[in-house]
N, CA, C and O atoms as a CHARMM CRD file, in Angstrom:
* protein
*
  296
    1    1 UNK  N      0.83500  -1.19500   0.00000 PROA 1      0.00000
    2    1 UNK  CA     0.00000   0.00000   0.00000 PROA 1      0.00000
    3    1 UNK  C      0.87700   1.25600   0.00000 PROA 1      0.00000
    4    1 UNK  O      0.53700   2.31000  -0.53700 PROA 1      0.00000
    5    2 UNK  N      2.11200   1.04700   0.69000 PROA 2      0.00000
    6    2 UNK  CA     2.55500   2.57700   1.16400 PROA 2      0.00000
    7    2 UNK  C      3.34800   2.64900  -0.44400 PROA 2      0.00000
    8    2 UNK  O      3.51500   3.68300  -1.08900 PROA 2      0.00000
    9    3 UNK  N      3.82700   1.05100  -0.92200 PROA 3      0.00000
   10    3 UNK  CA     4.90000   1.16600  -1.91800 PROA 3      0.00000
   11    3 UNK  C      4.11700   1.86400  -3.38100 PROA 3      0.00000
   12    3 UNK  O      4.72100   2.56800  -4.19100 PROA 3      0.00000
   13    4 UNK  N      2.58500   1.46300  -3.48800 PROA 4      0.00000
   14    4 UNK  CA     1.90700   2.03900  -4.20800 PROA 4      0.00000
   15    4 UNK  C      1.45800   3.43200  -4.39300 PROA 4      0.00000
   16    4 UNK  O      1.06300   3.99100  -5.41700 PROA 4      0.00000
   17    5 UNK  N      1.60700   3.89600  -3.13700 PROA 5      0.00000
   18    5 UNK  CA     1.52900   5.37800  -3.15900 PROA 5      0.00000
   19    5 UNK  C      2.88500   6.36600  -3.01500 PROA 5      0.00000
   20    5 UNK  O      3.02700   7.55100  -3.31800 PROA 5      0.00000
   21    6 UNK  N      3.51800   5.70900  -2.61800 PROA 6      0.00000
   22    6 UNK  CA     5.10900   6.65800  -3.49900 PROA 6      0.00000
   23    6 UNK  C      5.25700   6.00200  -4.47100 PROA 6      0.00000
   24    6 UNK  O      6.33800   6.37500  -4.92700 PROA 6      0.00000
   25    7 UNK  N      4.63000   4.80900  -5.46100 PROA 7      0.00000
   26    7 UNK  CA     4.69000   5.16400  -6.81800 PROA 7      0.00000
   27    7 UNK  C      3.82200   6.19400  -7.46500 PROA 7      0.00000
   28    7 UNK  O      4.27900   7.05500  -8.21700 PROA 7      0.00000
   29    8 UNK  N      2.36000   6.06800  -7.10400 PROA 8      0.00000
   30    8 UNK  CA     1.54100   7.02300  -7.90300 PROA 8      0.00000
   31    8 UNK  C      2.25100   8.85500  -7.37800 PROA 8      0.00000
   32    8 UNK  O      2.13900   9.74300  -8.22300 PROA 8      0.00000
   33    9 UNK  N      2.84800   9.16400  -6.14100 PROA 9      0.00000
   34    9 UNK  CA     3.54300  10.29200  -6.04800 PROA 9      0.00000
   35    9 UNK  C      4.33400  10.42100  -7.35200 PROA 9      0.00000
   36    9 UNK  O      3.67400  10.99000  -8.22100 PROA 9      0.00000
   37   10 UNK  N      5.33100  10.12300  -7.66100 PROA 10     0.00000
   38   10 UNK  CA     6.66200   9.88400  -8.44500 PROA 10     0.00000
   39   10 UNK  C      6.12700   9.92300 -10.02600 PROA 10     0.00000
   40   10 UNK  O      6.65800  10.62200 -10.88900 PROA 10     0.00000
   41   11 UNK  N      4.88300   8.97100 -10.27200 PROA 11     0.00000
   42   11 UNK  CA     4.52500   9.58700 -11.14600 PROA 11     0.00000
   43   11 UNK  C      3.79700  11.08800 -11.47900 PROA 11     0.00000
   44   11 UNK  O      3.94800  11.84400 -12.43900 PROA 11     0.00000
   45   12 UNK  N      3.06500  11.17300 -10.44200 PROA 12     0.00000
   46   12 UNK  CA     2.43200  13.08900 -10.66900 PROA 12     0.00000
   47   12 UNK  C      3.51100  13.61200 -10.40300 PROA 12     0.00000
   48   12 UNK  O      3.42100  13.72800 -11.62600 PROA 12     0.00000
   49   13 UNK  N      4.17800  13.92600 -10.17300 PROA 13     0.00000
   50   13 UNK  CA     5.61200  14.68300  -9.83500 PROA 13     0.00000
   51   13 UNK  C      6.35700  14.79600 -11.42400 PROA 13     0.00000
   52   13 UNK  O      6.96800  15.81900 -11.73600 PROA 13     0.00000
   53   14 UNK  N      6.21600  13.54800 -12.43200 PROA 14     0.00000
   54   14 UNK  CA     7.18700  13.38700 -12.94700 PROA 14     0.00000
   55   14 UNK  C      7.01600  14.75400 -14.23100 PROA 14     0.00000
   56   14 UNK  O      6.06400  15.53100 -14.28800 PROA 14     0.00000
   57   15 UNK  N      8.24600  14.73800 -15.18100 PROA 15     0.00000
   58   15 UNK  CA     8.30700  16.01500 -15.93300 PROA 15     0.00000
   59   15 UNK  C      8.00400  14.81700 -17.28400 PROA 15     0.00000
   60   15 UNK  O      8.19200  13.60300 -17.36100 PROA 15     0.00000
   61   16 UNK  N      7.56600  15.63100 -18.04600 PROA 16     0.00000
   62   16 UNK  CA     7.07400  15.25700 -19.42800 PROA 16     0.00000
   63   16 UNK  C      7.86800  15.74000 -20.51200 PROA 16     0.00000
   64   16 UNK  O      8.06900  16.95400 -20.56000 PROA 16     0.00000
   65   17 UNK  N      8.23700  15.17500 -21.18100 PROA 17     0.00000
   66   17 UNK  CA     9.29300  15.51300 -22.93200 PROA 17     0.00000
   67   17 UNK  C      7.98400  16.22600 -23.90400 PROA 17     0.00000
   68   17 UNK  O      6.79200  15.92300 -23.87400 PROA 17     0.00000
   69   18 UNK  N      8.46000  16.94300 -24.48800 PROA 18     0.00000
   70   18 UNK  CA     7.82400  17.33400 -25.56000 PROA 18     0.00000
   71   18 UNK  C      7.32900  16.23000 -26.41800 PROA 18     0.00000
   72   18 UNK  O      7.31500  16.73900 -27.53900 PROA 18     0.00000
   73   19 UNK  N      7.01000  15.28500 -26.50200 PROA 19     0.00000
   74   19 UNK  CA     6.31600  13.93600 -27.29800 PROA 19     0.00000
   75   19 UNK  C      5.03100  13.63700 -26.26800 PROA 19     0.00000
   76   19 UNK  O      3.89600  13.59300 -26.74300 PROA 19     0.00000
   77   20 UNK  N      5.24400  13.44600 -24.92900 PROA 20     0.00000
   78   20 UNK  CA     4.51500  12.94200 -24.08200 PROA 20     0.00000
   79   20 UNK  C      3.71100  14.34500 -24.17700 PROA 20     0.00000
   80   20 UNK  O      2.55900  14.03100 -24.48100 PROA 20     0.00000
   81   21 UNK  N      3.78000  15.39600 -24.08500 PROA 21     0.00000
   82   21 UNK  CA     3.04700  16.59700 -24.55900 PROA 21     0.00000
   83   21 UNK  C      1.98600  16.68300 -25.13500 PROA 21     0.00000
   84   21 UNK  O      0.80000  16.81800 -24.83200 PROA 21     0.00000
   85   22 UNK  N      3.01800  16.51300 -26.66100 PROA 22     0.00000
   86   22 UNK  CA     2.32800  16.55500 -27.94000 PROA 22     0.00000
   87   22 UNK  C      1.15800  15.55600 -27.46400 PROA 22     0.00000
   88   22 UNK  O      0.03400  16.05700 -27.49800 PROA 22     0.00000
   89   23 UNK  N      1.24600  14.19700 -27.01900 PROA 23     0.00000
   90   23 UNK  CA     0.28300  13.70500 -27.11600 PROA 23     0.00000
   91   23 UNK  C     -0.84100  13.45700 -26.26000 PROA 23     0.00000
   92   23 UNK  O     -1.69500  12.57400 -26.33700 PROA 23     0.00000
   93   24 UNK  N     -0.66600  14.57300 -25.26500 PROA 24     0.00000
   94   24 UNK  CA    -1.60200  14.94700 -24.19500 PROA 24     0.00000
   95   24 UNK  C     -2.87500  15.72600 -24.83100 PROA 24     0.00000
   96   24 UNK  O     -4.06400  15.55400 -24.56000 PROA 24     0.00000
   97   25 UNK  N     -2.15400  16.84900 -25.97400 PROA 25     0.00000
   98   25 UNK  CA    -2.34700  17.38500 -26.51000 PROA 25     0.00000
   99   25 UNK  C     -3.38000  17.05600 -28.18200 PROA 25     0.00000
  100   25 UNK  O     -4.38900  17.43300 -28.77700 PROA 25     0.00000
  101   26 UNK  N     -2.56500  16.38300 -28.25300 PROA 26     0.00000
  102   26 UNK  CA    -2.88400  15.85800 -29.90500 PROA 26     0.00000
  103   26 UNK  C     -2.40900  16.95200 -30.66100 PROA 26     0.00000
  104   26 UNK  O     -3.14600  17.64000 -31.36700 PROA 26     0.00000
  105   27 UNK  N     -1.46700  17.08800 -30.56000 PROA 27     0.00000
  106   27 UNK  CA    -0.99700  17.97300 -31.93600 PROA 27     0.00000
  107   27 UNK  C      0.93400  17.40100 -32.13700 PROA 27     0.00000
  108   27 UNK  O      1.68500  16.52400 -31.71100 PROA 27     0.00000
  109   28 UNK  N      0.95200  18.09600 -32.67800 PROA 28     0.00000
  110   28 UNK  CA     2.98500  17.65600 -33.02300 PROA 28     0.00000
  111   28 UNK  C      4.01000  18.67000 -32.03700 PROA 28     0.00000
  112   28 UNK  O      3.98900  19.85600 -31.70800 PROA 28     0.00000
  113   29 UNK  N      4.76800  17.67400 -31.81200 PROA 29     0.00000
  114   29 UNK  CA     5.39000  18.62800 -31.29700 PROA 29     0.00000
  115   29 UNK  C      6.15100  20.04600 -31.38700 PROA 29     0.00000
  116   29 UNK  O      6.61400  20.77100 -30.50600 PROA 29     0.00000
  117   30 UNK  N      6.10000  20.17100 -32.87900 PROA 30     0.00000
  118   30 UNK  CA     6.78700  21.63100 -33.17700 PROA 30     0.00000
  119   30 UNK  C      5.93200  22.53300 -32.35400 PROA 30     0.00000
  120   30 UNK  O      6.14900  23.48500 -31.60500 PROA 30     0.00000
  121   31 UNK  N      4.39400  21.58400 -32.96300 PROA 31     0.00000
  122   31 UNK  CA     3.17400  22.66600 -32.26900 PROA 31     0.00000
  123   31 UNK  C      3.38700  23.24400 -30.17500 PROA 31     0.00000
  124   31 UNK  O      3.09100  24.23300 -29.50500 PROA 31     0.00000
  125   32 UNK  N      3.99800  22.00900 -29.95000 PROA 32     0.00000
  126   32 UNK  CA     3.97300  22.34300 -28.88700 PROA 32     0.00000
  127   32 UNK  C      5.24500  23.60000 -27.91200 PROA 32     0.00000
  128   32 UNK  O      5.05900  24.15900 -26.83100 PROA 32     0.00000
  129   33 UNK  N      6.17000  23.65600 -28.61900 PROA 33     0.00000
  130   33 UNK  CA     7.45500  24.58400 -28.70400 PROA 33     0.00000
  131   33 UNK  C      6.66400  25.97300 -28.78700 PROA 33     0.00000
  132   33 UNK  O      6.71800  26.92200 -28.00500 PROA 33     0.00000
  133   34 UNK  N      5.84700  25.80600 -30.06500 PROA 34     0.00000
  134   34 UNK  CA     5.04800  27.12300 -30.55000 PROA 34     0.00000
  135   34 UNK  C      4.32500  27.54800 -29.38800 PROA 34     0.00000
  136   34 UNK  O      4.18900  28.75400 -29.18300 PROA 34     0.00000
  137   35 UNK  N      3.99400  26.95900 -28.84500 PROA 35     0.00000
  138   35 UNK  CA     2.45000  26.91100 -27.58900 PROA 35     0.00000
  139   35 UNK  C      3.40700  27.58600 -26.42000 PROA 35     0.00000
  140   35 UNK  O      2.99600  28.58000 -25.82100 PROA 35     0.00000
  141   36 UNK  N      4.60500  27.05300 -26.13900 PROA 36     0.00000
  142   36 UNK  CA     5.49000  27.51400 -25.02800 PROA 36     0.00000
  143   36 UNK  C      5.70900  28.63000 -25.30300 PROA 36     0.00000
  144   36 UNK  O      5.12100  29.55900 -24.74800 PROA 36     0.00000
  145   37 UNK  N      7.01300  28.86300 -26.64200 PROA 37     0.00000
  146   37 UNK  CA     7.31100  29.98200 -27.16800 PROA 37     0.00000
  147   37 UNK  C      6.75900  31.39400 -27.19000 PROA 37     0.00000
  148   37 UNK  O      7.41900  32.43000 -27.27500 PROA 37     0.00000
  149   38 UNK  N      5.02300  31.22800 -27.07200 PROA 38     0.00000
  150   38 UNK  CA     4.12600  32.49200 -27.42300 PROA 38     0.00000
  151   38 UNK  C      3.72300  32.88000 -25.48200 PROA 38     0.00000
  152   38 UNK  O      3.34400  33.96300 -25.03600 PROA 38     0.00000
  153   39 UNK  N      3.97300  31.60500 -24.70400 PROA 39     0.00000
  154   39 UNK  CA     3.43200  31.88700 -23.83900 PROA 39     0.00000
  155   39 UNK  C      1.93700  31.12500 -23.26700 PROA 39     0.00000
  156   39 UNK  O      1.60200  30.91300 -22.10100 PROA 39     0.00000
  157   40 UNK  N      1.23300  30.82700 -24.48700 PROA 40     0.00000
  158   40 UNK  CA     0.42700  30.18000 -24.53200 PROA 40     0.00000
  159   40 UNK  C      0.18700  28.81800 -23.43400 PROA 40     0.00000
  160   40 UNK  O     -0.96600  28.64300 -23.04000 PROA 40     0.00000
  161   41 UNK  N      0.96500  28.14000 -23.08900 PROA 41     0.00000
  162   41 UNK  CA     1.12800  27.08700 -22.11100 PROA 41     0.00000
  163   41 UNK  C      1.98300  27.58300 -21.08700 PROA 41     0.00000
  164   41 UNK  O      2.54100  28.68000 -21.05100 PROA 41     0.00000
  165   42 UNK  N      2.03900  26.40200 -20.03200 PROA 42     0.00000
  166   42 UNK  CA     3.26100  26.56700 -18.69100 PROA 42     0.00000
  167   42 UNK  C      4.57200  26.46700 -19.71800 PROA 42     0.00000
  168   42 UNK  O      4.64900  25.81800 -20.76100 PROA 42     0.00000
  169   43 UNK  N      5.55600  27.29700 -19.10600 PROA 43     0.00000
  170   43 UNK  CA     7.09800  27.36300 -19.54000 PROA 43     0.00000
  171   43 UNK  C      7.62400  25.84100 -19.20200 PROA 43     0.00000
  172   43 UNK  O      7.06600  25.14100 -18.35800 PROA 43     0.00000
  173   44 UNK  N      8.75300  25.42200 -19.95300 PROA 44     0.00000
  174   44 UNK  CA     9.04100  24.35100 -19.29800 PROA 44     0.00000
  175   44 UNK  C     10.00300  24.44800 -18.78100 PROA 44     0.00000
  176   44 UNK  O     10.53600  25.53700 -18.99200 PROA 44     0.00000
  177   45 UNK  N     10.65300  23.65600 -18.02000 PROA 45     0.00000
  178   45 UNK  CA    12.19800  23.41500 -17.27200 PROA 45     0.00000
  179   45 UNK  C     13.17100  22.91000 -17.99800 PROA 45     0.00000
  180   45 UNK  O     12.79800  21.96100 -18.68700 PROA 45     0.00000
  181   46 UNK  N     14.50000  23.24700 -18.11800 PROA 46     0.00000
  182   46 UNK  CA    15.28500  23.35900 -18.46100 PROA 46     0.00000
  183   46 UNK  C     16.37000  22.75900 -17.70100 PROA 46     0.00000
  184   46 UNK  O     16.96400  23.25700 -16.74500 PROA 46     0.00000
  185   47 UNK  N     16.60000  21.32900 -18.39100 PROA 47     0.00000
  186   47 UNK  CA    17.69300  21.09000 -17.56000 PROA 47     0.00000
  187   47 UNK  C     19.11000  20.80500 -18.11400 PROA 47     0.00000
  188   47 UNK  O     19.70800  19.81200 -17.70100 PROA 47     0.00000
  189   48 UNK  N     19.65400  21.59100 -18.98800 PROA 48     0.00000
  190   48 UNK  CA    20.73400  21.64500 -19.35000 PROA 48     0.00000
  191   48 UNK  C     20.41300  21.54500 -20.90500 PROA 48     0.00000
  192   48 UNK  O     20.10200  22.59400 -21.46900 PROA 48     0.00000
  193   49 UNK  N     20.46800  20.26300 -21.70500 PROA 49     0.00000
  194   49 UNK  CA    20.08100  20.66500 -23.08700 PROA 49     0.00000
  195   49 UNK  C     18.51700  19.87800 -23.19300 PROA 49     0.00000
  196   49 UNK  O     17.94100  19.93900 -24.27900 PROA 49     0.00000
  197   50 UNK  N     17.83600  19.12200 -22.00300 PROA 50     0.00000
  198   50 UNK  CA    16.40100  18.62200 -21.73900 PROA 50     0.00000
  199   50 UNK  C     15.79600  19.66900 -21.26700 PROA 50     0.00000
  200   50 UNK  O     16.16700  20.53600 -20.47600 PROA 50     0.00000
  201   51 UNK  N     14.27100  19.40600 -22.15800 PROA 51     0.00000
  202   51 UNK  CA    13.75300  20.44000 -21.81500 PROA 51     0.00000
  203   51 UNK  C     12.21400  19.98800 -21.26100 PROA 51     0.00000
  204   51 UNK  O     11.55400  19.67200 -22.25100 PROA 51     0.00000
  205   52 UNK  N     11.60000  19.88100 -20.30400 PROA 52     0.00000
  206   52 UNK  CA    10.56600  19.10400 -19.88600 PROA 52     0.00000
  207   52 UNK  C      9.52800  19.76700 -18.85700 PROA 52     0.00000
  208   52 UNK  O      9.83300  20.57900 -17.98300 PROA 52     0.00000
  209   53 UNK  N      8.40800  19.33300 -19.09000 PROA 53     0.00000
  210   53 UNK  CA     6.82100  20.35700 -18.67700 PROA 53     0.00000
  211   53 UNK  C      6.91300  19.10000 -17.06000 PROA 53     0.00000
  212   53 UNK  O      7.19300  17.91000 -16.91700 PROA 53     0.00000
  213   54 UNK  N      6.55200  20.08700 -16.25800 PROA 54     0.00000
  214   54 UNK  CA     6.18700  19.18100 -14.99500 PROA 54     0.00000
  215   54 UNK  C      4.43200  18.69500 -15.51100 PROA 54     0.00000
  216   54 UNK  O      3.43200  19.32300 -15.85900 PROA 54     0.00000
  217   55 UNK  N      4.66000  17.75600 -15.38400 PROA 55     0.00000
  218   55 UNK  CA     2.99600  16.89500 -15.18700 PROA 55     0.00000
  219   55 UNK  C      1.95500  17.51100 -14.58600 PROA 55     0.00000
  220   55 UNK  O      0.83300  17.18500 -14.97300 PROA 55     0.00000
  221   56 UNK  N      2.06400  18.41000 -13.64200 PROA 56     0.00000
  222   56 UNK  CA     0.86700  18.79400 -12.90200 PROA 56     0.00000
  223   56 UNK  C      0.78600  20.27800 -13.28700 PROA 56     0.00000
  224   56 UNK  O     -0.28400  20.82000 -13.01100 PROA 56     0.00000
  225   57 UNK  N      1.59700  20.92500 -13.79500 PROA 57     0.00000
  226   57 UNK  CA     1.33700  21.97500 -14.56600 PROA 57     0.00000
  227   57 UNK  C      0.46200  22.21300 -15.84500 PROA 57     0.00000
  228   57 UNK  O     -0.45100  23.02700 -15.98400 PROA 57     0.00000
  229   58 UNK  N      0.88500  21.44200 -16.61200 PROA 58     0.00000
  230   58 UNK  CA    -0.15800  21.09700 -17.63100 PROA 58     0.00000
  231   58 UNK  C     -1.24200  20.37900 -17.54700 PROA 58     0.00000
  232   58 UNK  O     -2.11400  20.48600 -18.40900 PROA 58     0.00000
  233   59 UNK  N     -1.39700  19.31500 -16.22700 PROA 59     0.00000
  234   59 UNK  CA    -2.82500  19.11000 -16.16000 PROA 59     0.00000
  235   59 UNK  C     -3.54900  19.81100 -15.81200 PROA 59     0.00000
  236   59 UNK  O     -4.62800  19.88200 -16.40100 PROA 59     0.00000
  237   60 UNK  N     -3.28800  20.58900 -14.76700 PROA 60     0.00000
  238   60 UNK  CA    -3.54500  22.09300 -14.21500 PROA 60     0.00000
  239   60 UNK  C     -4.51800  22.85200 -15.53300 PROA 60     0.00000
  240   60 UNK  O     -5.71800  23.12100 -15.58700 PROA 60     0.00000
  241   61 UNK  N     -2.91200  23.12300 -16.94300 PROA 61     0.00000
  242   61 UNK  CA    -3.56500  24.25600 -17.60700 PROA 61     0.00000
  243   61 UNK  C     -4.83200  23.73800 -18.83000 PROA 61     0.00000
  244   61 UNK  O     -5.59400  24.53700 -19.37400 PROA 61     0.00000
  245   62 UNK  N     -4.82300  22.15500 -19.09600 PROA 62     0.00000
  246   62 UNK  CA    -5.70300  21.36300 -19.57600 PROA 62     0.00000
  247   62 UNK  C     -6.94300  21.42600 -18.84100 PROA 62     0.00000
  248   62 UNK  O     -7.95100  21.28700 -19.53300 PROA 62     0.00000
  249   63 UNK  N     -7.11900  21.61400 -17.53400 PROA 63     0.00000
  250   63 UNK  CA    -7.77100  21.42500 -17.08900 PROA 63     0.00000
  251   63 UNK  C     -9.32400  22.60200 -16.44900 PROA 63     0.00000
  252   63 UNK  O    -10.47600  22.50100 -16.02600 PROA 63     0.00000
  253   64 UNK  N     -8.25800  23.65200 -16.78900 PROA 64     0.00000
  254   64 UNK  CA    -8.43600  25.14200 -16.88700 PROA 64     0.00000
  255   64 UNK  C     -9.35700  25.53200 -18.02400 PROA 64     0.00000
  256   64 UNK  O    -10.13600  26.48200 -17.95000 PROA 64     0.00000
  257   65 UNK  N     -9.20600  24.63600 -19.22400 PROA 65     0.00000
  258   65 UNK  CA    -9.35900  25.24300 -20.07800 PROA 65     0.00000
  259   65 UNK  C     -7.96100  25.72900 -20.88400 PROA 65     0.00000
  260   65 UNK  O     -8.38800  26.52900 -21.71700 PROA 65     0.00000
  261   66 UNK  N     -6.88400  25.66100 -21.00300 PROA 66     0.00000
  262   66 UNK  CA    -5.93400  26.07800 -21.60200 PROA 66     0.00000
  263   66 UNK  C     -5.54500  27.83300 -21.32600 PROA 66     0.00000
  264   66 UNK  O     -4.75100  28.44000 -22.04500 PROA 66     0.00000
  265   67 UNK  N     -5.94200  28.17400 -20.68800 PROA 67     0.00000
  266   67 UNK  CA    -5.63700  29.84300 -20.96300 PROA 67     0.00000
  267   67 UNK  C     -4.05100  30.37000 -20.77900 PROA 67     0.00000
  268   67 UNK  O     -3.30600  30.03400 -19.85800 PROA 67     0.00000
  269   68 UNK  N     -3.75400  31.19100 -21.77300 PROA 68     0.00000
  270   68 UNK  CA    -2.57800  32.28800 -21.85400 PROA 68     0.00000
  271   68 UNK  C     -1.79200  32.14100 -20.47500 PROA 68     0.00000
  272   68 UNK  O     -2.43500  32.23900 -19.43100 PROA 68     0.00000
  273   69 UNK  N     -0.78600  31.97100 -20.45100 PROA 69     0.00000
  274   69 UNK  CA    -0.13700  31.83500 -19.00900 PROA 69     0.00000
  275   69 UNK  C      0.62900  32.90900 -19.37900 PROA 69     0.00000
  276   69 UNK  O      0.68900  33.15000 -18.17400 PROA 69     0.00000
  277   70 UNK  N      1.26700  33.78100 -19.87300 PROA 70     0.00000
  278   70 UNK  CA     1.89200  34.87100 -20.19700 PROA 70     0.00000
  279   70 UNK  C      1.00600  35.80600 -19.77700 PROA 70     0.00000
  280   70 UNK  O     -0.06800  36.04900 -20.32800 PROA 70     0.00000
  281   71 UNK  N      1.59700  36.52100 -18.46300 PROA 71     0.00000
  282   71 UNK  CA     1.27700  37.67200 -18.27600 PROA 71     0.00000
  283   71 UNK  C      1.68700  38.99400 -18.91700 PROA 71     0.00000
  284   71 UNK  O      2.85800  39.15100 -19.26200 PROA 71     0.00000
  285   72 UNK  N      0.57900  40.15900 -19.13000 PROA 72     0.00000
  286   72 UNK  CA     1.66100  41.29300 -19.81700 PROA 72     0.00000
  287   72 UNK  C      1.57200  41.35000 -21.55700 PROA 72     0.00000
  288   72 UNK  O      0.64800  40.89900 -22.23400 PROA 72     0.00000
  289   73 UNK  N      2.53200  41.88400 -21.94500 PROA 73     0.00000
  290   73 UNK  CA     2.47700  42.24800 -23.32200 PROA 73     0.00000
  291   73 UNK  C      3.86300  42.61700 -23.82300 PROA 73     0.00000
  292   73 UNK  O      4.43500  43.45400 -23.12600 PROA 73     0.00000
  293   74 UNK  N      4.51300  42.17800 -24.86600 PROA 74     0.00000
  294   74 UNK  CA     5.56900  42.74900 -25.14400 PROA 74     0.00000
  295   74 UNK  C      5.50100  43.59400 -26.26600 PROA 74     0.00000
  296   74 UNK  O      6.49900  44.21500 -26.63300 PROA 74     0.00000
């Protein structure tokens, strides 16, 4: 029981690749770069040359409804 629930932790915790994204999503992944890029989605993390969405951020903004996470205007 306990070993089952620090697995299901570890998975909501875990960070997502731009593929696992895309297909949260249903679109390609360029699309999904684009979606970051504008602001449009959560930013992702950066971990040296990996670049990966935490899991609960984007279920979060899926879940929302998708809205603009970019505050402001440039």
């Amino acid at each position: 029981m306990i070993e089952s629930a620090a697995a299901e932790d570890r998975q909501q915790a875990a960070l997502l690749d731009v593929h696992a994204v895309a297909a949260l999503l249903s679109c390609s992944t360029r699309h999904v770069y684009r979606l970051a890029d504008a602001g449009r989605m959560p930013p992702p993390v950066k971990l040296g040359a990996l670049v990966r969405w935490p899991r609960r951020s984007v279920e979060t903004w899926l879940a929302e409804g998708c809205p603009f996470v970019r505050k402001g205007g440039r």
